[in-house]
C-alpha positions in Angstrom: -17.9 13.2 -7.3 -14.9 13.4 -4.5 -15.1 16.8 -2.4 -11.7 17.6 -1.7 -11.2 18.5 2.0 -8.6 21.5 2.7 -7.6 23.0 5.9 -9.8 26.3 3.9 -12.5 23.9 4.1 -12.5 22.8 7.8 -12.1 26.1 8.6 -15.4 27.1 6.8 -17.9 24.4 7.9 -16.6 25.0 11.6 -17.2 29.0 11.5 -20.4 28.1 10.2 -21.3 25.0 12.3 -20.1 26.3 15.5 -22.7 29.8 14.4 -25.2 27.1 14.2 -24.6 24.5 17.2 -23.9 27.4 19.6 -27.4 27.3 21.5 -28.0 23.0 21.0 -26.9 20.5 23.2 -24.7 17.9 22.2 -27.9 15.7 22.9 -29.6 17.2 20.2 -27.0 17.2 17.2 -28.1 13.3 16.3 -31.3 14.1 16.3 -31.1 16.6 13.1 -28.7 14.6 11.4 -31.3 13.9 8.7 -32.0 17.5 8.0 -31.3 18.8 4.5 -28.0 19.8 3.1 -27.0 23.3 4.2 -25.3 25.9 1.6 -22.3 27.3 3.7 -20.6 30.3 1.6 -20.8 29.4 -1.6 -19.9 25.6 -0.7 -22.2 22.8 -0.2 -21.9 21.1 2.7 -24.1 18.1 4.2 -25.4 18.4 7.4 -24.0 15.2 8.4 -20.5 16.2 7.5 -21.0 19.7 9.8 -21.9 17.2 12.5 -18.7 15.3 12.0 -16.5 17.9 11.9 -18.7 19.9 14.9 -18.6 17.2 17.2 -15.0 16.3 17.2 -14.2 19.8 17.7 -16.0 20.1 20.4 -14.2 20.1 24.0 -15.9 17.2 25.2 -15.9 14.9 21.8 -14.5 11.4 22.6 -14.5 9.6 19.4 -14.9 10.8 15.6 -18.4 9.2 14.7 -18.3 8.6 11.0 -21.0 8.9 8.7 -19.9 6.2 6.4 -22.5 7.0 3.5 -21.7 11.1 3.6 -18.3 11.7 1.7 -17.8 15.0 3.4 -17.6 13.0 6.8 -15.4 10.1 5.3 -13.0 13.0 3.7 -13.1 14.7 7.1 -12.1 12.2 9.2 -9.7 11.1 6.7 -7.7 14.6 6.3 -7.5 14.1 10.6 -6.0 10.8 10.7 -3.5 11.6 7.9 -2.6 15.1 9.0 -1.4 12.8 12.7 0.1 10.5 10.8 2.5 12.8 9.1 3.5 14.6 12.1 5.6 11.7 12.7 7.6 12.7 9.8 10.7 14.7 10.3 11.8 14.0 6.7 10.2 17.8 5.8 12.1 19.5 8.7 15.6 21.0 8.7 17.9 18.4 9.0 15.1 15.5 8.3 15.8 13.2 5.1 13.2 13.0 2.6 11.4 9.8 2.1 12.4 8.1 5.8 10.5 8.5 9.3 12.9 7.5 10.9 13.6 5.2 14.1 11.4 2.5 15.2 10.5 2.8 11.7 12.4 0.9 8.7 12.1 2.4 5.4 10.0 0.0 4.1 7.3 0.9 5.7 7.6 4.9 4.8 7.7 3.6 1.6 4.2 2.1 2.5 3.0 5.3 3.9 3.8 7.6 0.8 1.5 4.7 -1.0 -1.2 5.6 1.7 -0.4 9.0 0.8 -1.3 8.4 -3.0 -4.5 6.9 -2.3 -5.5 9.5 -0.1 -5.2 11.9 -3.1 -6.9 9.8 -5.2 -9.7 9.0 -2.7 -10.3 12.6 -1.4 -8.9 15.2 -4.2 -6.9 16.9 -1.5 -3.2 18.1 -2.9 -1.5 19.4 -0.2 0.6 16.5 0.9 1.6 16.0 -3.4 4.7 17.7 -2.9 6.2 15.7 -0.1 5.1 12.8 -1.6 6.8 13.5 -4.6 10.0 14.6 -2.9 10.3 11.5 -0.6 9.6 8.8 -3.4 12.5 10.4 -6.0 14.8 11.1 -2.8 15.1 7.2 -1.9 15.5 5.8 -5.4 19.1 5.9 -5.1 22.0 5.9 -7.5 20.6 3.7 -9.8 16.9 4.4 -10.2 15.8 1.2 -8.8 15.0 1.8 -4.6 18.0 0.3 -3.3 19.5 3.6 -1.5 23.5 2.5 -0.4 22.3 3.6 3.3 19.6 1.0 3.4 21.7 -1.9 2.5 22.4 -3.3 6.2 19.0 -4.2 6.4 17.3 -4.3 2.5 14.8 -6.8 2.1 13.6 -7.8 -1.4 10.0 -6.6 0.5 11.2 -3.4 1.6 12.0 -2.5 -2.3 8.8 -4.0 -3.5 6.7 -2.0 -1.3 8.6 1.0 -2.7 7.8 -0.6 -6.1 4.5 -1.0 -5.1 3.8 2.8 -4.1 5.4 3.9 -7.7 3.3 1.8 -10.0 0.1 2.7 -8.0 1.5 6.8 -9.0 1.2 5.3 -12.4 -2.2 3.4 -12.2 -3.6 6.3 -10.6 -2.2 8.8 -12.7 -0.5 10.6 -9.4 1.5 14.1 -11.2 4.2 12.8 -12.7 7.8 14.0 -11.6 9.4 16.4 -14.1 11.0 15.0 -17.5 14.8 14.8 -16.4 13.9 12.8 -13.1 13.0 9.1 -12.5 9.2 8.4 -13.6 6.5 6.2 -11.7 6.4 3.5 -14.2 9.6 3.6 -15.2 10.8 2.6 -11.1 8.5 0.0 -10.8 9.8 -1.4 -13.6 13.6 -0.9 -12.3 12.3 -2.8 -9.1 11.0 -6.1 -10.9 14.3 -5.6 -13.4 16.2 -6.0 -10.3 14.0 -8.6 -8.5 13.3 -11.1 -11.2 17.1 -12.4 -11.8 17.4 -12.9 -7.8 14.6 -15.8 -8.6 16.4 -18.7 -7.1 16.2 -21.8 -8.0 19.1 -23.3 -6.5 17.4 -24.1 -3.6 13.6 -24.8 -2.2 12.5 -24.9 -6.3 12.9 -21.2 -6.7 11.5 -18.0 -4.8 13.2 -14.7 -3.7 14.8 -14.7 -0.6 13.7 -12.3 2.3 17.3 -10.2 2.3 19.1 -9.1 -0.9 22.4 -8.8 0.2 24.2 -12.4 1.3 25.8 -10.7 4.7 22.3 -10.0 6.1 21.3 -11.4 8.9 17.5 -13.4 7.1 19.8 -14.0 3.5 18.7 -17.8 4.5 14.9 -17.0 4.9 12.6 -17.4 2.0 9.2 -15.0 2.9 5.7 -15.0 1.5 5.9 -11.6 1.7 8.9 -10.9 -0.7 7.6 -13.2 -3.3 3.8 -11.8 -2.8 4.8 -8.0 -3.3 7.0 -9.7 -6.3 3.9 -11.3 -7.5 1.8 -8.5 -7.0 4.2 -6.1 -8.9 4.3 -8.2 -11.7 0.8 -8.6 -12.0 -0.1 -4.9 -12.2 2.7 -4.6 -14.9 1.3 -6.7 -17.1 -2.2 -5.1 -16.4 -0.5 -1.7 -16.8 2.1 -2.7 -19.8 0.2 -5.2 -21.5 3.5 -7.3 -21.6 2.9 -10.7 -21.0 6.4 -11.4 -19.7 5.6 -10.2 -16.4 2.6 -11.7 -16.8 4.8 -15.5 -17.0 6.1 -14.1 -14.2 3.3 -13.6 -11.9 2.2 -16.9 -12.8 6.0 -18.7 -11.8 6.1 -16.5 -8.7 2.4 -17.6 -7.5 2.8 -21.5 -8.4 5.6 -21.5 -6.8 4.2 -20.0 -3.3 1.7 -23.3 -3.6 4.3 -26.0 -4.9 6.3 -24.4 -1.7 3.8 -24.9 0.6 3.9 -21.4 2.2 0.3 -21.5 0.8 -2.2 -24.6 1.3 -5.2 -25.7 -0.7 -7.3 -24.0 1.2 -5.6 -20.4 0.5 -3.7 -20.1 3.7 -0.5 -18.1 3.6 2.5 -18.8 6.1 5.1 -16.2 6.7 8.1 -18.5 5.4 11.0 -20.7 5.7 14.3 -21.0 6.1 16.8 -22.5 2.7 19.2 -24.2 5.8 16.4 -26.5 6.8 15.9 -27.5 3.1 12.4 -25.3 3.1 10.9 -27.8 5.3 10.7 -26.0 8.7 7.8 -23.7 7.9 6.9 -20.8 10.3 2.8 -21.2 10.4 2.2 -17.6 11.4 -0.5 -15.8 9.1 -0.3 -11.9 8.4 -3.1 -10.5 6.9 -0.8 -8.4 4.8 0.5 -11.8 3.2 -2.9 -12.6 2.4 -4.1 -9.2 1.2 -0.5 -9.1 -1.2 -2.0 -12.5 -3.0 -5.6 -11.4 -3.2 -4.7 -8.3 -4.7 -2.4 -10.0 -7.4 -4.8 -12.3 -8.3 -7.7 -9.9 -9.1 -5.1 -8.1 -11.0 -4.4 -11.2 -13.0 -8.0 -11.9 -13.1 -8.9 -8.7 -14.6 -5.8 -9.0 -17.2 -6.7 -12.2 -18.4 -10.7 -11.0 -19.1 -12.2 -13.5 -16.4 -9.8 -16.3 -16.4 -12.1 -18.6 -14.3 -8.9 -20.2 -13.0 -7.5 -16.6 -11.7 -11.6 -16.5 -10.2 -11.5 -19.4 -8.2 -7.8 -18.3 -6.6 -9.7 -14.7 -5.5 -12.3 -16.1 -4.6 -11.1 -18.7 -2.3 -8.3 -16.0 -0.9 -10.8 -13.8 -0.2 -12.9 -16.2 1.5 -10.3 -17.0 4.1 -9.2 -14.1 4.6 -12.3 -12.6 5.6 -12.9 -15.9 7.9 -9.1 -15.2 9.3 -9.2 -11.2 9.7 -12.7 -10.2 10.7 -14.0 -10.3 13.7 -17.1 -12.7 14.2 -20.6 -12.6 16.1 -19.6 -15.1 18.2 -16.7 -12.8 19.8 -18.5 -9.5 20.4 -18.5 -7.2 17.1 -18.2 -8.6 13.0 -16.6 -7.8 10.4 -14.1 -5.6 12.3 -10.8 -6.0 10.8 -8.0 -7.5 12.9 -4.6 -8.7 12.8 -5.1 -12.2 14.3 -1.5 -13.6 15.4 -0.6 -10.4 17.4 -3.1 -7.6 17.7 -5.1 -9.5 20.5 -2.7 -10.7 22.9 -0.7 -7.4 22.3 2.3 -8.4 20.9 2.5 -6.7 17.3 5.9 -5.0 16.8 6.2 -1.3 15.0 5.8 -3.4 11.3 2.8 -5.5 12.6 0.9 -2.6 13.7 0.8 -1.5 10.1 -0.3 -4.9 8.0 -4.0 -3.7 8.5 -3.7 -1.0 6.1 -2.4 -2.9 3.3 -4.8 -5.5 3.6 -7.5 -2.6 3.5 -5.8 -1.2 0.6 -5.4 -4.4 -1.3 -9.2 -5.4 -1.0 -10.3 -2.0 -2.3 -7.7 -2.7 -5.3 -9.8 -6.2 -5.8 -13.1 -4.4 -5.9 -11.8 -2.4 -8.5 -9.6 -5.4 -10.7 -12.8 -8.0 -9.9 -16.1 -5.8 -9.3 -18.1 -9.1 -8.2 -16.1 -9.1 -5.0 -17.9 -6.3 -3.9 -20.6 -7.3 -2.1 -18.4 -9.2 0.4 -15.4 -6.5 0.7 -17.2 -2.9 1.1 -19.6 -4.3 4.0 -16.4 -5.0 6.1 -14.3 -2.3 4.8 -17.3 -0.3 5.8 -17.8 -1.7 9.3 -14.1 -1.2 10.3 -13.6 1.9 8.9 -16.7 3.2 11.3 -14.9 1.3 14.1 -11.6 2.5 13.5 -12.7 6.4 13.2 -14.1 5.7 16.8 -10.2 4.9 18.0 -9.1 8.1 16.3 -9.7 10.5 19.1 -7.3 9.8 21.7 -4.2 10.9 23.2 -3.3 14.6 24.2 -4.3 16.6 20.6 -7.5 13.9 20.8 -6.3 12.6 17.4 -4.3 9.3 17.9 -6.2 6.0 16.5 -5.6 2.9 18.9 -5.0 -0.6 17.1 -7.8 -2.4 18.9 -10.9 -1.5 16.4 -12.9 -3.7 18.0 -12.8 -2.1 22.0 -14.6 0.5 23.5 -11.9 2.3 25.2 -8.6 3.0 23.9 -5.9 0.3 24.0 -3.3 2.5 24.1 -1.4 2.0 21.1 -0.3 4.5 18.7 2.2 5.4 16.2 2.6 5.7 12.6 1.1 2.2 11.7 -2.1 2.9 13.5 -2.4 5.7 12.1 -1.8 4.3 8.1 -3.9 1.7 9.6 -7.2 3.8 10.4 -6.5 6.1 7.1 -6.5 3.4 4.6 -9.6 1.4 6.1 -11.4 5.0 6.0 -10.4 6.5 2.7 -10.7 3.1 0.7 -14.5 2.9 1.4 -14.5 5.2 -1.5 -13.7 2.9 -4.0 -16.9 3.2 -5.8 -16.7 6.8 -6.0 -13.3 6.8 -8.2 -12.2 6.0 -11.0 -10.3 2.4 -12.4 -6.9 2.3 -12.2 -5.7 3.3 -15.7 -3.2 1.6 -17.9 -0.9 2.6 -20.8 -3.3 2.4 -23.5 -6.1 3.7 -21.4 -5.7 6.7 -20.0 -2.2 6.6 -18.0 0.8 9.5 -18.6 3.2 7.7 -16.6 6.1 7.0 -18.8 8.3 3.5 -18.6 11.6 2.5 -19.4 11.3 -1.6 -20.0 15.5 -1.9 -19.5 15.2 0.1 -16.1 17.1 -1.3 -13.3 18.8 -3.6 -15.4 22.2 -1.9 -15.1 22.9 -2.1 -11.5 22.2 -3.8 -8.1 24.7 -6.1 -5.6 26.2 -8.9 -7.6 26.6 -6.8 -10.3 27.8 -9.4 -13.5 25.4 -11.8 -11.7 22.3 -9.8 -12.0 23.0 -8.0 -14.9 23.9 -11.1 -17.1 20.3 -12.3 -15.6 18.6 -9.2 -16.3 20.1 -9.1 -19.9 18.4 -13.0 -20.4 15.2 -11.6 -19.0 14.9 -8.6 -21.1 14.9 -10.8 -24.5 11.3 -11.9 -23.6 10.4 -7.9 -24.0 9.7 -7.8 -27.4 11.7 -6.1 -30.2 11.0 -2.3 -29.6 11.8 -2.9 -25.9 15.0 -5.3 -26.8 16.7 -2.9 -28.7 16.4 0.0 -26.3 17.4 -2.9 -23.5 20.7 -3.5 -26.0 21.5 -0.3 -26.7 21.4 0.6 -22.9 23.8 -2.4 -21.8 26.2 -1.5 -24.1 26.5 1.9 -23.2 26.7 0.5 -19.4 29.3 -2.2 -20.7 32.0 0.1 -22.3 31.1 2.6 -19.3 32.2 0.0 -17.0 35.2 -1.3 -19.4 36.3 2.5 -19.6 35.4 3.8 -15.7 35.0 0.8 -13.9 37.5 1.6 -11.3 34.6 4.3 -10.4 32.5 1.6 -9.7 34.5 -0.5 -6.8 
């Protein structure tokens, strides 16, 4: 059962903690931690949580010291780390807009956080950030219901939208209040972000794959990323989980063989960040984020758990997560295991503001493969586990003794902080509770989130382009879907014959 932890909470297991710690040494608070659970106004509380929440209250506490098996102490620390976080974000302030943090930050990656934001409801029961969430996801949808906002379009990324797409159908798996009737649904943008997505697969050059930029007079409209076609993948996958459609099913399958046949992915379940189409794909950058890696594993359990144990989809996760864990764990042989860290950068100190943040997704994609392929477990919660104590440790610095630090692995504080640290720490933390929730629901079991199968399929850059695509695509969505998909391009067709000066 999750405990939801409120700010009425804290407030009651301090007033009674600090009553009960007042005469004992900090020495001695270790010591009882095995006492029984105490009954603290009507509310149970475990002893072990008091002691979490005690000792980082206390004037002298240096580090939050997580009691990983207690989830009053994981929900604690949890509620800390994401109550930092979102004081970085001005988008709830006069004059803030919803949905974006801001400068270093692209939107992308608040798109990211509001995902963080979900899970942390769904791990700890706790409400209060609901509303915001809410707010920001249907305030950067833009004109067309798809997550391509007009002011983001000097620096849109087929990734940025996906991870947008990403936060939305994980609302919809995890059943996240739905927005009300007259406004854009969870399932319905996710499904406006793959309608959008799929007819930029081009094939014109490297054999296919989305390129990293959507619009052609971005700077990166050359470069072909893992990372754009892994979110792709990833979306399609849990559409087809969700949905039960099987075209986005073919899709997942074309957008994965073709990340192999590319060779931004070798044999041995390596992942590359990507090439560029001017050197005919053949001038690979080698560099391997964890949050490539995590996008793929993620994807694959999905497709593993919609295709009832394909052994096939088995062998991918299984040799994915085998790498990965070799790639972005720390070993014996270098001080402290099975510590997450982000290999290419994190070390010699060079991550930039998105780097900083790959961490969390890789946490939150292996929790997702624990729940899409349960035989994984016994090698993810261990590390998940193990970093999420180490991380809680770097939580406890800067002035207000609540900034996490990148370095999981050190004893003292590296100095780093910001909004990806903080995502970082919170997802690694909240995602040990994986066992203690539910599975992600689907449309025939359990999920509210209503979808609209012709979503996104009326607008975008390149408008004939992409809509003549998307009108090809939607004939594979069977023949409830394909007359709601006709009957909304017509409307859009004689709108456009009739207004289309409003358009341009």
């Amino acid at each position: 059962m999750i405990h939801a932890v409120t700010t009425t909470n804290i407030i009651t297991a301090y007033d009674a903690a600090t009553a009960y710690f007042t005469s004992l040494s900090r020495q001695h608070l270790t010591s009882l931690a095995t006492q029984p659970t105490m009954k603290l106004r009507s509310k149970n509380w475990n002893f072990v949580t008091l002691l979490t929440i005690t000792a980082s209250l206390l004037p002298l506490a240096t580090a939050y010291e997580l009691a990983i098996d207690d989830i009053g102490s994981v929900n604690y620390v949890a509620q800390r780390v994401a109550y930092k976080m979102m004081q970085y974000y001005p988008g709830n302030r006069t004059g803030g807009i919803p949905g974006l943090f801001g400068d270093p930050y692209y939107w992308w990656e608040s798109g990211a956080v509001f995902g963080g934001l979900v899970d942390y409801w769904y791990y700890t029961g706790d409400a209060g950030y609901n509303p915001v969430v809410t707010e920001a996801l249907l305030h950067q949808i833009g004109p067309d219901w798809d997550y391509m906002p007009p002011n983001q379009s000097k620096s849109l990324g087929n990734d940025d939208q996906c991870f947008w797409g990403l936060t939305v159908i994980s609302a919809a798996e995890k059943n996240f209040p739905n927005p009300p009737k007259d406004k854009a649904q969870w399932l319905a943008l996710a499904q406006a972000v793959f309608n959008t997505q799929a007819p930029r697969w081009d094939a014109n050059t490297c054999g296919g794959g989305l390129r990293w930029q959507i619009y052609t007079f971005n700077n990166g409209y050359s470069y072909k990323n893992t990372i754009s076609n892994g979110c792709f993948f990833q979306l399609a996958a849990r559409l087809a989980r969700y949905t039960g459609n099987q075209t986005y099913a073919d899709w997942a399958v074309k957008a994965y063989d073709w990340t192999f046949e590319s060779g931004l992915s070798t044999t041995d379940y390596r992942f590359f960040d990507g090439f560029d189409t001017q050197s005919n794909c053949t001038s690979i950058n080698f560099v391997q984020w964890s949050y490539n890696a995590g996008t793929y594993l993620a994807g694959a359990a999905y497709m593993y758990n919609y295709t009832d144990g394909d052994p096939l989809w088995r062998d991918r996760v299984d040799g994915i997560l085998n790498m990965s864990n070799r790639i972005f764990f720390t070993h014996p042989d270098t001080g402290l295991a099975d510590i997450m860290v982000e290999q290419a950068c994190e070390r010699i100190m060079t991550c930039n503001i998105d780097q900083r943040s790959f961490k969390a997704y890789l946490a939150r994609f292996l929790a997702l493969t624990v729940k899409m392929a349960p035989y994984t477990s016994p090698l993810i919660i261990p590390k998940l586990r193990t970093s999420a104590v180490a991380a809680a440790r770097h939580c406890s610095w800067g002035t207000d003794a609540n900034s996490c630090g990148m370095k999981w692995y050190l004893n003292d504080w590296d100095g780093m902080y910001g909004v990806g640290e903080q995502l970082s720490a919170l997802e690694v933390i909240q995602n040990t509770l994986i066992h203690d929730v539910g599975v992600p629901v689907t449309e025939n079991d359990g999920g509210t989130s209503k979808g609209d199968p012709s979503a996104g399929s009326q607008g975008g850059p390149s408008r004939g382009r992409e809509q003549q695509a998307g009108q090809k695509l939607l004939e594979n969505i069977g023949r409830k879907d394909k007359i709601l998909a006709w009957a909304s391009t017509g409307i859009m067709i004689m709108m456009t014959a009739i207004f289309g000066y409003w358009v341009y």
